[in-house]
C-alpha positions in Angstrom: -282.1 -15.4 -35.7 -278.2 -14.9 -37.1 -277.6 -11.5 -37.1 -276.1 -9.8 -40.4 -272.3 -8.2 -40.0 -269.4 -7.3 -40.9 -266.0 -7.5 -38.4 -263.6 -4.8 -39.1 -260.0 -5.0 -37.1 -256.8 -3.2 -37.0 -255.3 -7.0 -37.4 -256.7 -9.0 -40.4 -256.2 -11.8 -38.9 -257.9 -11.6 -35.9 -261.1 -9.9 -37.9 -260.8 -13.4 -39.7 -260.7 -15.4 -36.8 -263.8 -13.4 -34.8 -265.9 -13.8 -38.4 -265.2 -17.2 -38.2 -266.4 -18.1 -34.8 -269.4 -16.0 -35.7 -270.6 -17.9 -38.6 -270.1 -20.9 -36.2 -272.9 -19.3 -34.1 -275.3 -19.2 -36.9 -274.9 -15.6 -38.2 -274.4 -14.0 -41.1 -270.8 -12.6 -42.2 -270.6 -10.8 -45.0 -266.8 -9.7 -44.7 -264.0 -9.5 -42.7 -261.2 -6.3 -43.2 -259.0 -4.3 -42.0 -259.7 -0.6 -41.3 -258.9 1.5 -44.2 -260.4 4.5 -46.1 -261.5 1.2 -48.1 -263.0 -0.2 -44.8 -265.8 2.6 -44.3 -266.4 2.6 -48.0 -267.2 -1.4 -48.1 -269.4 -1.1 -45.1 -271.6 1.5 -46.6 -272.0 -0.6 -49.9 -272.9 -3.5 -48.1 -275.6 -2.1 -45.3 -275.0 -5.1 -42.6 -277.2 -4.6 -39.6 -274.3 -4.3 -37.2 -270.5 -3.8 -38.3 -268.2 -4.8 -35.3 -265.2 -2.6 -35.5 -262.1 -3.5 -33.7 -259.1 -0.7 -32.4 -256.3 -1.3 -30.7 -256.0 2.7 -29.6 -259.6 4.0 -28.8 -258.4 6.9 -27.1 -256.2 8.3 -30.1 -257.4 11.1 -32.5 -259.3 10.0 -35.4 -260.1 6.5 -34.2 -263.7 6.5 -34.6 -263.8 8.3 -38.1 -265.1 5.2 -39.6 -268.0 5.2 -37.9 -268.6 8.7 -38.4 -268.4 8.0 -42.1 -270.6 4.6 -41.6 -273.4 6.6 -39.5 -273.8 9.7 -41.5 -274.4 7.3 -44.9 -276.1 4.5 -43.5 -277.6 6.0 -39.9 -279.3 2.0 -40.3 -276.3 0.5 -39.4 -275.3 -0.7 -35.6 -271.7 -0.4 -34.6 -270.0 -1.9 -32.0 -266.5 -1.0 -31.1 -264.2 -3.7 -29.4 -261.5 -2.5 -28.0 -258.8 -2.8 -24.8 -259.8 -1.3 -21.7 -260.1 2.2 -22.3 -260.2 5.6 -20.9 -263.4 7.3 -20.5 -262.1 9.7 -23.4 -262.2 6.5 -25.0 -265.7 5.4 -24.3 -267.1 8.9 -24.8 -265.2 9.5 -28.0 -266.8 6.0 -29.4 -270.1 7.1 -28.3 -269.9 10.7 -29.7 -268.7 9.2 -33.3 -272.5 7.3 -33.0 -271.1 3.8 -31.8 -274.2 1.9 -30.5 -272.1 -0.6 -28.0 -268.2 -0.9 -26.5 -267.0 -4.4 -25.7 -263.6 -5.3 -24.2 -261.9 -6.8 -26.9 -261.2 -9.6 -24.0 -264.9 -10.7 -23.9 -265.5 -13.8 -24.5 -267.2 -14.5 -27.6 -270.7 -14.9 -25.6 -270.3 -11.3 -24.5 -269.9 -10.0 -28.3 -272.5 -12.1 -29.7 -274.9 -10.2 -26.3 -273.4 -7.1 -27.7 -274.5 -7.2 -31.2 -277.8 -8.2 -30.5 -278.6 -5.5 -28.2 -277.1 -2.9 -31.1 -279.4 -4.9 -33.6 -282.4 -3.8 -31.3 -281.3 -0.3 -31.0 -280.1 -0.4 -27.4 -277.2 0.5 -26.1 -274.1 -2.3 -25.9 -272.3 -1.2 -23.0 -271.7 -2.3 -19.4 -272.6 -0.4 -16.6 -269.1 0.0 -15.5 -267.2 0.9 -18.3 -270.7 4.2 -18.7 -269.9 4.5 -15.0 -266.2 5.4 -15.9 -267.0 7.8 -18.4 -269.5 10.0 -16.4 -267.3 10.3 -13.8 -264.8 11.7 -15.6 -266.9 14.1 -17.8 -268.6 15.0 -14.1 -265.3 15.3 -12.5 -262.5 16.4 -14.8 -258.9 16.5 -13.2 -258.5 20.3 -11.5 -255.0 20.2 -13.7 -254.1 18.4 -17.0 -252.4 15.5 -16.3 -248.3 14.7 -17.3 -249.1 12.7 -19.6 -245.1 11.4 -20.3 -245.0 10.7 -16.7 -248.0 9.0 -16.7 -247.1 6.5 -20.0 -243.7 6.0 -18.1 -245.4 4.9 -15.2 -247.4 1.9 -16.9 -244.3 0.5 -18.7 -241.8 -1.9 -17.1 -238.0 -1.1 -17.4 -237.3 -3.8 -20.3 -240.4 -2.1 -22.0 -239.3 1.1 -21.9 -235.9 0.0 -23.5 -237.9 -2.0 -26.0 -239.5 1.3 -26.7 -236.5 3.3 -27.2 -235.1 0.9 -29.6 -238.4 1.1 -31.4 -237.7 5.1 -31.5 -234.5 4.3 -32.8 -235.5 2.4 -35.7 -234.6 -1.1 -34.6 -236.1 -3.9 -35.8 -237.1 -7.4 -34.1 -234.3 -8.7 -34.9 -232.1 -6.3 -33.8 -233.8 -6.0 -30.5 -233.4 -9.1 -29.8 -230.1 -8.8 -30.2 -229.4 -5.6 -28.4 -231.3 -7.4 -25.3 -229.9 -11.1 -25.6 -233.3 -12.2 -25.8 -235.4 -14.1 -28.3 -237.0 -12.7 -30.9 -240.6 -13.8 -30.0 -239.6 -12.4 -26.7 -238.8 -9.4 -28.6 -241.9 -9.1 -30.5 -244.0 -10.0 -27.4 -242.4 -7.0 -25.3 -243.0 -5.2 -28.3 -246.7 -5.7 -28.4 -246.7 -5.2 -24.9 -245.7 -1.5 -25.5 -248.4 -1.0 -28.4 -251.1 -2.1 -25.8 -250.4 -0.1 -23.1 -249.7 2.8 -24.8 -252.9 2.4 -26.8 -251.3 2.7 -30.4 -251.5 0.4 -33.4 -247.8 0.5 -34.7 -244.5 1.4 -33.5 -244.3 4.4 -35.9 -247.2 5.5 -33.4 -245.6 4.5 -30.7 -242.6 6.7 -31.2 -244.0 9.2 -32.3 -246.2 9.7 -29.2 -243.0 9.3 -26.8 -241.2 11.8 -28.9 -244.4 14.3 -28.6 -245.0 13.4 -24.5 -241.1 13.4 -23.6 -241.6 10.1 -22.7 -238.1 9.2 -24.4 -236.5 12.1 -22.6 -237.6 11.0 -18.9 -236.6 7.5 -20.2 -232.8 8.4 -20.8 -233.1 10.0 -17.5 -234.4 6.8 -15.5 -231.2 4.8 -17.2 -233.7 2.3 -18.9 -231.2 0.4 -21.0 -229.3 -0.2 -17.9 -232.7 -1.2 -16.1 -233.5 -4.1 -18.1 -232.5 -6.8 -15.5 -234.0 -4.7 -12.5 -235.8 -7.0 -10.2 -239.4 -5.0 -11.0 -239.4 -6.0 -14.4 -241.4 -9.5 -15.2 -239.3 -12.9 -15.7 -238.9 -13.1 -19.5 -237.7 -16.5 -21.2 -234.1 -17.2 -21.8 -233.1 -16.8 -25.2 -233.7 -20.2 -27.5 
């Protein structure tokens, strides 16, 4: 039996395209959106019996409001967060908000439609090694808090971390592209690139949380805009 849902995303688009291939499966769609004040408030007036809500930064303050919002007015409702692979904080913060499930937001659509219907029965929608993760961290905390510019720095490539400081700049695609005698869909790709690992959802985000970290500080000082070629960076396409 088709389950009854709604798909909420950071990216319309893609809330479109997983509603779609859901109503292909036999269930029940009742809308597709992107998360907004207006996104809580349209699940609420239309009670589905799961809401599949998609975020691109699980780990950042105030991600899970929504479903705060959607559990306190209709407890009824079953969400399921699908996200990128996450911290523990991540996990746990879904969890705590009174998400029933958290799928990679990689999973094939098999794994989401599993997902749904587990939340649907009131179980949880989680595998065993992303709940694995998250105990061991709340178990084990780090003795000391972690640098957490160092630690951002470290998960970006040397183009990236250019990309990024032209984002902090203010510079468009077009003028990174230019800047970097590359493509602009190289651009924007490298550009997504940085939203993803630092697990934001904008490059207004994204600057602001080097600014805040001294990511941008530790940047200058590793010469990234003379980096760019290094040899550890990944092959990008020639410019078109």
């Amino acid at each position: 039996m088709g389950v009854r849902l709604m798909v909420v995303d950071d990216h319309r688009l893609l809330a479109e395209a997983l509603a779609s291939a859901l109503k292909l499966r036999g269930h029940r769609v009742l809308a597709a959106a992107a998360p907004s004040a207006g996104a809580a408030e349209l699940v609420v007036s239309r009670a589905p019996e799961v809401c599949l809500l998609g975020t691109a930064a699980p780990a950042r303050p105030g991600a899970f409001d929504p479903v705060v919002r959607i559990k306190k007015e209709r407890p009824q409702v079953a969400v399921v967060v699908l996200g990128p692979v996450p911290s523990p904080r991540g996990i746990a913060a879904a969890f705590a908000a009174g998400a029933s499930g958290y799928v990679r937001n990689d999973e094939r659509i098999e794994g989401v439609e599993r997902a749904m219907m587990k939340a649907r029965a009131g179980e949880s929608a989680v595998s065993p090694q992303l709940l694995q993760q998250a105990f061991e961290e709340l178990l084990h905390p780090a003795a000391q808090p972690d640098d957490e510019g160092a630690r951002l720095l470290e998960l970006l490539t040397p183009r990236e971390v250019e990309v990024l400081m032209r984002v902090a700049d203010g510079e468009d695609t077009r003028l990174i592209a230019a800047g970097m005698d590359i493509a602009p869909s190289t651009a924007r790709t490298h550009v997504q690139r940085v939203l993803m690992k630092l697990e934001v959802g904008s490059r207004l985000e994204a600057a602001a949380l080097a600014a805040r970290t001294g990511l941008l500080d530790r940047a200058g000082g590793r010469g990234a805009r003379g980096a760019a070629g290094a040899g550890s960076d990944e092959p990008v396409p020639p410019p078109r």
